[in-house]
N, C-alpha and C positions, 0 to 999 in steps of 0.2 A: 180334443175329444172330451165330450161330459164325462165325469167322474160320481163315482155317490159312494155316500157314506150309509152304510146298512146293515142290516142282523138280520138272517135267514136263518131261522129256526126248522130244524129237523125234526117233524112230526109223525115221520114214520119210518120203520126199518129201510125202506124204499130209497129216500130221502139221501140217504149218507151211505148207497150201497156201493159205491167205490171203495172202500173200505173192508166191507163184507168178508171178499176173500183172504183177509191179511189176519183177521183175527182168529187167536188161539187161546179157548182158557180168558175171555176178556180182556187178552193183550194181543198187541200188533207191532212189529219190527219198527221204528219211526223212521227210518230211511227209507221203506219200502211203502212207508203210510206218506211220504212229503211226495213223493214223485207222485201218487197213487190223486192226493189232493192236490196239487197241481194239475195232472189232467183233467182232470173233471172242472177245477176254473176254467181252463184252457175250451173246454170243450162246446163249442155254437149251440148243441141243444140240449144243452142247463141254462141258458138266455141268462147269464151270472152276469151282474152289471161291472163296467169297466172300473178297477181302480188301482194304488198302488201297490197294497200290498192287501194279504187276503189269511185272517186266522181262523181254524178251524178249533173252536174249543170242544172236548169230547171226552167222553164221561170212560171211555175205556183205559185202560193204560198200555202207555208207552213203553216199551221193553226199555229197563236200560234208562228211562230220562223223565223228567216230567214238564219240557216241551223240546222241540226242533224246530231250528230253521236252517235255510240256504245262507249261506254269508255275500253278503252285499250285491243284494237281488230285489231290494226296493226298486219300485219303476222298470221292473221286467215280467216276463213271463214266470219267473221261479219264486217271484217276491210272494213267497208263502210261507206260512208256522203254524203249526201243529203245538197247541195247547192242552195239558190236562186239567179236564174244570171237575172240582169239587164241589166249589159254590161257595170257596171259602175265599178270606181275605188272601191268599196266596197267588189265588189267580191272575191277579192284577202285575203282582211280581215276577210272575215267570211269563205273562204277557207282554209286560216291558222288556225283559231281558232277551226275548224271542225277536222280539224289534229290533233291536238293537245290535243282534248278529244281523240282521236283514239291511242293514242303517250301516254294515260295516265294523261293528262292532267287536273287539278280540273281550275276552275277560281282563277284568282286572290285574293289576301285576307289575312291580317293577315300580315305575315311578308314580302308579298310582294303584297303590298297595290294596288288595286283594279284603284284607284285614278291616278296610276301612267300610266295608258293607255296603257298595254303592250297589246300582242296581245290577251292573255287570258281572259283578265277585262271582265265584265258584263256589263259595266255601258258605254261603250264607247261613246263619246259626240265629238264634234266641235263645234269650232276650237280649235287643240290640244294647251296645253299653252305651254309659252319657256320653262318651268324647263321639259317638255315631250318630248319635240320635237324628233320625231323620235321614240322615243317608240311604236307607235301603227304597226310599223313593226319590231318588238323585242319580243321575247321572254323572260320573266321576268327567272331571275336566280333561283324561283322556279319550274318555267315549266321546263327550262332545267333538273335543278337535277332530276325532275319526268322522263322526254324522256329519259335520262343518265341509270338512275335504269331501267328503262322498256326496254331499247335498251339491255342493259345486259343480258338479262332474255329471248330473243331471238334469234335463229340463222338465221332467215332468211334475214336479211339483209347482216351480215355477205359475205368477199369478195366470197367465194365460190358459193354463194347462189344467187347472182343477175345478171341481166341482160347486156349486151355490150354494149347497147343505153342508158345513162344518161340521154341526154334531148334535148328538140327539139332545134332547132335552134335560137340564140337569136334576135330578130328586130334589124333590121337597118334603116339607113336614114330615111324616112319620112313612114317608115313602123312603127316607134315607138308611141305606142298611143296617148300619150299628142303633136306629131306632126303633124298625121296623123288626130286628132281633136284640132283644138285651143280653147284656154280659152272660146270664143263667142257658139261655138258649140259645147263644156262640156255642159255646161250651159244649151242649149236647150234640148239635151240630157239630162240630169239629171231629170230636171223637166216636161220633153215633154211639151215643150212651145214652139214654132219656134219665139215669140217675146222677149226670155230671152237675156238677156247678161252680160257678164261679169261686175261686178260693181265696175269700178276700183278707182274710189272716196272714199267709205267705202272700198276697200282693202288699199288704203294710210292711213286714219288712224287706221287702224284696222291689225297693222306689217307689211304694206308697202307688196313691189313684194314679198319680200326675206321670208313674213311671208304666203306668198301662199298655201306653199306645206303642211300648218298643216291646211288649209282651205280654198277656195276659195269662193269670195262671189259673187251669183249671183242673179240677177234680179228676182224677181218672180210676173210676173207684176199682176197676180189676187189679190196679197195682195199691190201690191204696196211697198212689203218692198226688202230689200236684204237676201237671206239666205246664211250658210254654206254648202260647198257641199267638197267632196275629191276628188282632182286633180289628174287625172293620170300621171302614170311613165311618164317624162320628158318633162312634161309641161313649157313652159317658165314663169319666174320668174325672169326675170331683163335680161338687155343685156350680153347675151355670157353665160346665165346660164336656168338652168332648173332642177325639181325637181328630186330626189333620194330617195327614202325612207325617206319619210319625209320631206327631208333638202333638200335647196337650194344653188346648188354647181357649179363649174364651167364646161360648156359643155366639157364632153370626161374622167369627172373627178369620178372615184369612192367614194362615201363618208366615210367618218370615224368614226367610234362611238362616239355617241352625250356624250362631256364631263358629260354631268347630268345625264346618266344614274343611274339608282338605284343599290345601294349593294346588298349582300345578301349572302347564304351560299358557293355560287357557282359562281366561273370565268366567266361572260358573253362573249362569243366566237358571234361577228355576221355573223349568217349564213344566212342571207335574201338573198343576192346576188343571194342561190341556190334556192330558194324561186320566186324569180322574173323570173327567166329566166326557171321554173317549173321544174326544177333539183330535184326533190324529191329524188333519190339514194344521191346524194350528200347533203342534206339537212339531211339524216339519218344517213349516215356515219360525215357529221360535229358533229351533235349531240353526236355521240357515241363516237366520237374520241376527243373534244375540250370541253366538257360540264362543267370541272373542278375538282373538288378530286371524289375521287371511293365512297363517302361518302355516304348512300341514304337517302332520308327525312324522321326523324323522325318525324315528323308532320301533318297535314294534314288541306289543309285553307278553310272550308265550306265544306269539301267532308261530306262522310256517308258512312259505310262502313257494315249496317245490321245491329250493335249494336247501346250501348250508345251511339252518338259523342260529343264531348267539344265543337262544335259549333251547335248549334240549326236550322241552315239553311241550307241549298244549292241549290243553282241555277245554273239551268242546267242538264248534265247529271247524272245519277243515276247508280252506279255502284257495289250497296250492294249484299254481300254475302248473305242476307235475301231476296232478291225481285225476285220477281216470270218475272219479265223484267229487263231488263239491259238498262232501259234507261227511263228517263221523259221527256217529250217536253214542259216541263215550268219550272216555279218554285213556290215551298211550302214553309211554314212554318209550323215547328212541331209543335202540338199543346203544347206539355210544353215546347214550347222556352220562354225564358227568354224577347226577344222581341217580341211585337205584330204583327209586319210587316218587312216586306223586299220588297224591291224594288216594293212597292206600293202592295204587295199580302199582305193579310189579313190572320192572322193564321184560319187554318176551324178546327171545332171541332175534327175531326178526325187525324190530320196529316198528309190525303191524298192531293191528286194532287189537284190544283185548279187553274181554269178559269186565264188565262193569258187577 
């Protein structure tokens, strides 16, 4: 069956009124908003054209999350995520990482540490430090081997099975974001301040231009202080350069994989490139094709799988063969984990879901 690659812009209340009844106060439940957009893909007369996976980016928020998906629902009917768009360089982030539950994906964890800011982590912070740099647009070599094994276990991306359109067309000249906004109005933008700016005093000591692209620091004049913020694609960063996933490179120049990258079971192949320029056929096919040996994880970092797990936690999606849902919009602790807390949640008596 033809596949297409496309962006359906919501132009009217109308447009994205599946949603409608979920929101309160400009928020909505994100478990009760995935099922909610699902349907409506699902549904003959929205004429939604066929494909693998399908994100809804939406200017509301998320209770509780700032995106959702189904875990390893690429090439089904569920293969959906729920994205919060600001408009900033973050979206790219939590659109990747939204995949990437859908792709199979657990977070970070274990033997390939959380710490290291790949795109999966939980913990994601700025400004990224030098032994990361570049990771927060990477996929840790245990996400790959997870997309590798689930990509196998599929045929629709397979050549036979996709679409003729790849991807839309990449920006140019001052059509490129971090051009088309300069460092001064990043800034404003970010924090909607029209009095922000770039605070280029704390960016020299705090890694200089060349240290931009893991953090930009900008003005927040209600505190009086400077914050971090994330620079978009090709923002300048020193004379004749501008940022690249991550790192700051020479204008015209592709980047290369960040020497520090992390080990791990599996060959890191970078496939951002297809990532940036919203190639997702390519970004599926990199995966299947370049992920590293045929090996698949024995292991499992934080997941939960219905039964016992060797780890007492997990944050984020919920993909057990015991759960009556396929998905949590927060995170718990079991109640007989072995730790009291995680990521500031408090174990509840029960083991259920709790208050984010």
């Amino acid at each position: 069956m033809e596949k297409s690659f496309f962006i359906y812009i919501c132009q009217t209340e109308s447009d994205d009124d599946f949603i409608e009844d979920l929101i309160s106060s400009g928020t909505f439940p994100g478990g009760d908003g995935l099922d909610a957009f699902r349907n409506w893909v699902q549904d003959p007369s929205n004429n939604i054209p066929n494909a693998d996976h399908y994100m809804y980016m939406t200017g509301f928020d998320i209770r509780g999350a700032t995106g959702i998906a189904f875990l390893s629902r690429v090439c089904t009917a569920s293969g959906v995520s729920i994205n919060e768009n600001d408009f900033t360089a973050g979206l790219a982030t939590v659109a990747a990482h939204e995949l990437g539950h859908s792709l199979s994906c657990d977070h970070d964890g274990g033997s390939c540490s959380a710490t290291n800011h790949n795109i999966m982590t939980p913990i994601f912070s700025l400004p990224v430090t030098t032994a990361n740099k570049g990771n927060p647009w990477r996929f840790s070599s245990c996400s790959i081997a997870s997309i590798k094994a689930y990509l196998n276990g599929v045929s629709c991306t397979e050549p036979g099975n996709t679409g003729t359109t790849d991807a839309l067309p990449a920006p140019t000249g001052n059509d490129r974001a971090g051009i088309a906004l300069d460092r001064d109005n990043q800034c404003r933008h970010h924090l909607q301040d029209s009095s922000s700016s770039y605070c280029s005093s704390v960016q020299t000591d705090n890694g200089g231009e060349e240290g931009l692209c893991s953090g930009m620091y900008c003005d927040e004049t209600s505190t009086d202080f400077c914050v971090v913020v994330l620079p978009l694609e090709h923002t300048a960063c020193g004379t004749g350069k501008w940022c690249r996933t991550g790192l700051c490179v020479e204008e015209g120049v592709e980047p290369t994989n960040p020497p520090t990258q992390p080990t791990g079971p599996e060959t890191i192949f970078d496939c951002v490139p297809f990532l940036l320029r919203l190639d997702f056929l390519g970004l599926l096919d990199c995966f299947r094709n370049y992920g590293g040996n045929d090996s698949k994880m024995d292991y499992y970092t934080g997941s939960y799988d219905g039964t016992f797990s060797t780890m007492d936690y997990y944050t984020g999606s919920y993909g057990g063969n015991g759960s009556t849902k396929d998905y949590y919009t927060g995170s718990y602790v079991a109640s007989d984990s072995t730790v009291s807390s995680y990521s500031g949640i408090t174990a509840s008596s029960s083991g259920s879901l709790t208050t984010v």
